[in-house]
N, C-alpha and C positions, 0 to 999 in steps of 0.2 A: 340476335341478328347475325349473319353469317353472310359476310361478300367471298366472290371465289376470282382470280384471273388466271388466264391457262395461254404461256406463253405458247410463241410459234414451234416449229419442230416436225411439220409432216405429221405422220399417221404415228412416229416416234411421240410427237407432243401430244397430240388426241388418247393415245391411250394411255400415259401416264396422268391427264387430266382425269379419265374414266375413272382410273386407279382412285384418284382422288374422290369423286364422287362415290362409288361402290362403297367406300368405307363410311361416310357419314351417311351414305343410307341403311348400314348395318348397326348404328346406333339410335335407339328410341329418344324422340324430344322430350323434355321434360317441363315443357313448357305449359302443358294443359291436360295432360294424363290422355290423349286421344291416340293414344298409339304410333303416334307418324312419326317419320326418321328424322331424323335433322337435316336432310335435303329439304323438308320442309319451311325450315326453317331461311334459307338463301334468299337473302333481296337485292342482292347484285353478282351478276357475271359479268365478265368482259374476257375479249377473248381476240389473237392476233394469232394470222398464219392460219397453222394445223389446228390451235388452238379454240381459235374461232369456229369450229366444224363443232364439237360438246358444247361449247358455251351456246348457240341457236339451237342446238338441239333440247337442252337442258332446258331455256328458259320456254320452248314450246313444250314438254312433256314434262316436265318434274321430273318426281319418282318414277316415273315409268322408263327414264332413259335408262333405268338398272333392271335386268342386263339388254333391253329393246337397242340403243347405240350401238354394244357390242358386237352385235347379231348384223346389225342392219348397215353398218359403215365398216369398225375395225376388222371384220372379217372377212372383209369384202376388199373389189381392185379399183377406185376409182382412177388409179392411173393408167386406164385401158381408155382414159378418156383423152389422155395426154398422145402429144404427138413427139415420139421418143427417137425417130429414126436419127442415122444420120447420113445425109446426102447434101447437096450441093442447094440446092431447097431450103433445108431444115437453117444451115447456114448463114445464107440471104435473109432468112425469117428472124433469124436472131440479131440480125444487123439493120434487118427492119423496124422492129419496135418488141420483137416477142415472137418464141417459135408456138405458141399456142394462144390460139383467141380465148375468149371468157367460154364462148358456146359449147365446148366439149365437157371442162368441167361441172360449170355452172347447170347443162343440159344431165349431170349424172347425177348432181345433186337432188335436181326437182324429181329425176324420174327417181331415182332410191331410196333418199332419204329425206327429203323435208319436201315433195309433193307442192310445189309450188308457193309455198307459204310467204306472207310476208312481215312486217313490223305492226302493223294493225293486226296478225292472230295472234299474240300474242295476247291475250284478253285471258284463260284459264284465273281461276282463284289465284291470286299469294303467285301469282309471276313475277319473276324479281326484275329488275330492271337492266337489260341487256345493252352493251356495250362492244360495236365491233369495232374495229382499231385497223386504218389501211393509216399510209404515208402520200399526203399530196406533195410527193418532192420537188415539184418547181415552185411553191410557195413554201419549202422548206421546212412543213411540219405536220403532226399529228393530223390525220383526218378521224374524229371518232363519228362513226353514225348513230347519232341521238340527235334529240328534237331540237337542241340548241342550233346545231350545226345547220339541220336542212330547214331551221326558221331563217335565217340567214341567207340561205338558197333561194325561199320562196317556194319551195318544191317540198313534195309530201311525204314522210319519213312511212307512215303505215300505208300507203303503195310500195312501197321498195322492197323487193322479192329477198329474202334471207341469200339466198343461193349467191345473189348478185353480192351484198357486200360482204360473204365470206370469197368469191374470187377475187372483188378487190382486196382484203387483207390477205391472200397467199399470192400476189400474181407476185412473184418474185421478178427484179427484171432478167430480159433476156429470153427466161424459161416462158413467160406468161406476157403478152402485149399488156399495155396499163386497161381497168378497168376506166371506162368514160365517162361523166355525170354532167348533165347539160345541167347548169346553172338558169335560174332565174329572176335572180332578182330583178328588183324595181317593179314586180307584178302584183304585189300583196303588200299589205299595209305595216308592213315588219318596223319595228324601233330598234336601234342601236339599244344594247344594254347596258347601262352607267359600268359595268366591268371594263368595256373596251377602250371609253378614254380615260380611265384611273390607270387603267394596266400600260398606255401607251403615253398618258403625260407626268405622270406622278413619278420620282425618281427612285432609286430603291427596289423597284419591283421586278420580280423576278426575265430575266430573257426570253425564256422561255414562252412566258405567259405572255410578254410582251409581244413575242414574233405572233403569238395565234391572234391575240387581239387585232396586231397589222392584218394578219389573215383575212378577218371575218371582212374587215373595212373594204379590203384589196375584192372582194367577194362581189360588192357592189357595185364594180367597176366592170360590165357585160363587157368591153371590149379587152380587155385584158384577163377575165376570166369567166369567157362565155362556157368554156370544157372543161371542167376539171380533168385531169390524169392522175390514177391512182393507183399506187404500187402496194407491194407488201406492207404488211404493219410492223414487221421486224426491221426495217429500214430506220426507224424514227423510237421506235420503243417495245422489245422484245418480249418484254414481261405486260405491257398490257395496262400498268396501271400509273403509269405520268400522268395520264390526265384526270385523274383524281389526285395528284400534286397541286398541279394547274387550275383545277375545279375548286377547290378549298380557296384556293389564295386570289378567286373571281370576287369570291363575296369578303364582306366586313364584320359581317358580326361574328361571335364567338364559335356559334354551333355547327354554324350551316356546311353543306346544304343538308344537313336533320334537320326535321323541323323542330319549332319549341317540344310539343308533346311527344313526340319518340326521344328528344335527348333528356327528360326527363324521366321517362318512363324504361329506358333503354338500362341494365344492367350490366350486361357481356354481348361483347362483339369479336365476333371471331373474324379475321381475313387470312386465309390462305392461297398464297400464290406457290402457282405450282409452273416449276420451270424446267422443261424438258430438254435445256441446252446442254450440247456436247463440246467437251476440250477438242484442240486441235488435235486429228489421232496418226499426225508421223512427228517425228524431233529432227531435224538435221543438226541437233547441237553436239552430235557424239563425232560429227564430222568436218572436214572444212569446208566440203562442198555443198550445193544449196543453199536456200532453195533459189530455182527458176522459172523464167516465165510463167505460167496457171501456177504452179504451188506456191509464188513468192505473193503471188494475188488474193489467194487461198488464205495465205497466214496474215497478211495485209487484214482483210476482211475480217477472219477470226478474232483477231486484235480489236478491230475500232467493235465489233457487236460483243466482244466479253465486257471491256473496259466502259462502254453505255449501259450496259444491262447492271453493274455494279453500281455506277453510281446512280443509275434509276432505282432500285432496289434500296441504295441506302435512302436518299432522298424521301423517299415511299414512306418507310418504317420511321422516318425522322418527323414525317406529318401527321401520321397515324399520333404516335405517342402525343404530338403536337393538341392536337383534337382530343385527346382523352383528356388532355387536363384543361382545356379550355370549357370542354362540358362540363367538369367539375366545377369550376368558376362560375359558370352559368347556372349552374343547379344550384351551388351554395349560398348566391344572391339574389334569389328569387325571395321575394317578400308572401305572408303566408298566403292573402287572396289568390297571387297568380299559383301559386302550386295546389288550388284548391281546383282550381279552374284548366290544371292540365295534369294532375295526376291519377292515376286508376287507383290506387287502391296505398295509403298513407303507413298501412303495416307493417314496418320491419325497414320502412325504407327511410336511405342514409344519402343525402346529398352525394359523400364523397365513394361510394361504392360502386365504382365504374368500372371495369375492367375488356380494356381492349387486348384480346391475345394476335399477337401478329406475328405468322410464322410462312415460311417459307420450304417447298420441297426441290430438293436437286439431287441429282447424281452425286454429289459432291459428299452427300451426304451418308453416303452408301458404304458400311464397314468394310464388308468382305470386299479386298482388292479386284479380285478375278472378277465377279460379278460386278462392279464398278467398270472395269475397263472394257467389260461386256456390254456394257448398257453404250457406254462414249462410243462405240464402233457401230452403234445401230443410225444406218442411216437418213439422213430428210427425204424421204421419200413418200408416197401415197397408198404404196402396198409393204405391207411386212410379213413375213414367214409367222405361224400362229402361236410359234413357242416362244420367239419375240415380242411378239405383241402382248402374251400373258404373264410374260416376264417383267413387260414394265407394268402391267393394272398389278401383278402382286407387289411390287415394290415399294409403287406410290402408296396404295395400302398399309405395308409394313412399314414406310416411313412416318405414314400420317400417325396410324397407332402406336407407334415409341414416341410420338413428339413431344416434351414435354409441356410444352405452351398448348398442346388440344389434351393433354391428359388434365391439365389442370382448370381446363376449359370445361369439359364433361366432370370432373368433381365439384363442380360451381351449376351445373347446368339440371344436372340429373341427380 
């Protein structure tokens, strides 16, 4: 099993994600001698911002996003779709709510690359389970689009056009007006899920989880959240995977949400997040002046998304481990009928042989200095120069493949 998240970052964060993907699809599975990559293998994406753009892509094509994505998006301008000028207009529009509507970019996506698609085509074999990531910031938290969320709506998750919530996960504010979602509740026979008053009466429980749970409740309340407004996903959580923090600690029992028979049957689990964030790229500390006005903002900003993006990240890897050994527990007290009753095949297999490899790609990561400070200077933008763009799919690549945690993944695997 193989999950991927592909933080925010522009056309920076898409093709460092690519990177990532290219490489596991240059390795054979080992999983049933049929020749297919280990892309094959992926049963979750999730994906915020720029990031968001391969993660829809991926879970609509597979394998075939190597090198079709490249071709068809990174090489490409969708920022001809953006309204870049600047005049007394442009101004106004950003004091208004956003200098660009959805329809520019959202209209470059269905015409170039995902052709109108939506969360219902997503049907192909072994499609992993897709996860887009905006921020509903006046209710203060994670909007993920999955079936949880829009049963709660009352509204129907496979209508909902791909294109639509990758603009809401990039409308950054200012640049982009909020992405709009008319709510429904009270139209459909929805239940509250026993998650949402454990998480908001039981003490102990995470804030986090507790604000979403307020969330879903505040949901059903049509006069107060008849519109949703939805921003960027890098707003609320950079890297894309808090809410599989939050998802684990919804339920009680040991495994979930694996079901009994995958956390039995499950050996290695790979999750790769791959993070296309850039350090701040001036210092005023050599000086006494600076920074002001926009750069004091600038570094303002840089600050609170490095410092969340860390402790999302640790958090993350603190859960993951968390789960590994709770399968263990679960597997090694299983009585012999029920492991008769969910396991494929009893050969060679050891309760305690679990192995989650949890790794992580960054810039951070990157030896050679030069090239390092070369990658942090490429900017959030939607068009990149092609020697740029190639520079980060090789790196993501050449990080994936020294990593020790996926080299010891592929000697267990193949």
């Amino acid at each position: 099993m193989i999950g991927l998240s592909f933080s925010g970052g522009g056309t920076r964060a898409s093709a460092f994600a690519y990177g990532a993907i290219a490489e596991l699809a240059a390795h054979e599975s080992g999983s049933d001698g049929t020749g297919k990559s280990l892309v094959d293998e992926v049963v979750f994406v999730s994906g915020v911002s720029g990031g968001s753009i391969p993660a829809v892509y991926f879970a609509l094509h597979g394998a075939k996003t190597v090198p079709a994505f490249r071709d068809n998006f990174l090489y490409k301008d969708p920022q001809s779709s953006f309204n870049t000028s600047v005049s007394l207009f442009s101004l106004l529009s950003v004091l208004g709510g956003g200098l660009n509507s959805k329809t520019g970019f959202q209209h470059w996506l269905d015409k170039n690359l995902l052709h109108d698609a939506t969360f219902g085509d997503l049907t192909r074999d072994n499609a992993p389970i897709l996860w887009v990531n905006a921020s509903d910031i006046f209710n203060d938290t994670i909007f993920t689009f999955d079936a949880a969320t829009f049963a709660a709506l009352c509204s129907d998750l496979g209508a909902f056009k791909l294109s639509e919530a990758v603009s809401a996960a990039s409308a950054v504010p200012g640049v982009f007006s909020p992405i709009v979602i008319e709510n429904f509740a009270g139209q459909c026979d929805y239940e509250e899920p026993d998650w949402i008053g454990r998480a908001i009466e039981s003490p102990g429980r995470s804030l986090v989880l507790g604000n979403q749970a307020r969330t879903f409740r505040r949901y059903q309340n049509l006069q107060e959240n008849r519109y949703l407004k939805l921003y960027d996903g890098g707003v609320t959580d950079n890297l894309g995977i808090y809410g599989l923090v939050t998802y684990r600690e919804r339920h009680e029992s040991l495994i979930e949400p694996m079901t009994p028979r995958r956390a039995v049957n499950v050996k290695d689990l790979l999750f790769i997040v791959v993070n296309a964030g850039t350090r701040p790229r001036e210092s005023f500390l050599g000086k006494i002046e600076g920074p002001n006005g926009i750069r004091a903002l600038e570094a303002v900003m840089d600050t609170l998304m490095a410092t969340a993006t860390a402790r999302t990240r640790d958090d993350f890897f603190r859960e993951m481990r968390g789960w590994q050994d709770d399968i263990v527990k679960f597997r090694c007290g299983l009585d012999e009928q029920r492991l008769r009753e969910l396991i494929d095949d009893r050969q060679g297999w050891d309760c305690k042989d679990v192995q989650f490899h949890i790794l992580d790609l960054s810039f951070d990561q990157v030896m050679d200095r030069e090239l390092r400070a070369e990658l942090n200077r490429i900017p959030t933008a939607y068009v990149l120069p092609q020697d740029q763009t190639d520079m980060l799919v090789k790196t993501a690549g050449e990080l994936l493949r020294n990593n020790p945690q996926f080299k010891k993944f592929l000697d267990r695997v193949q």
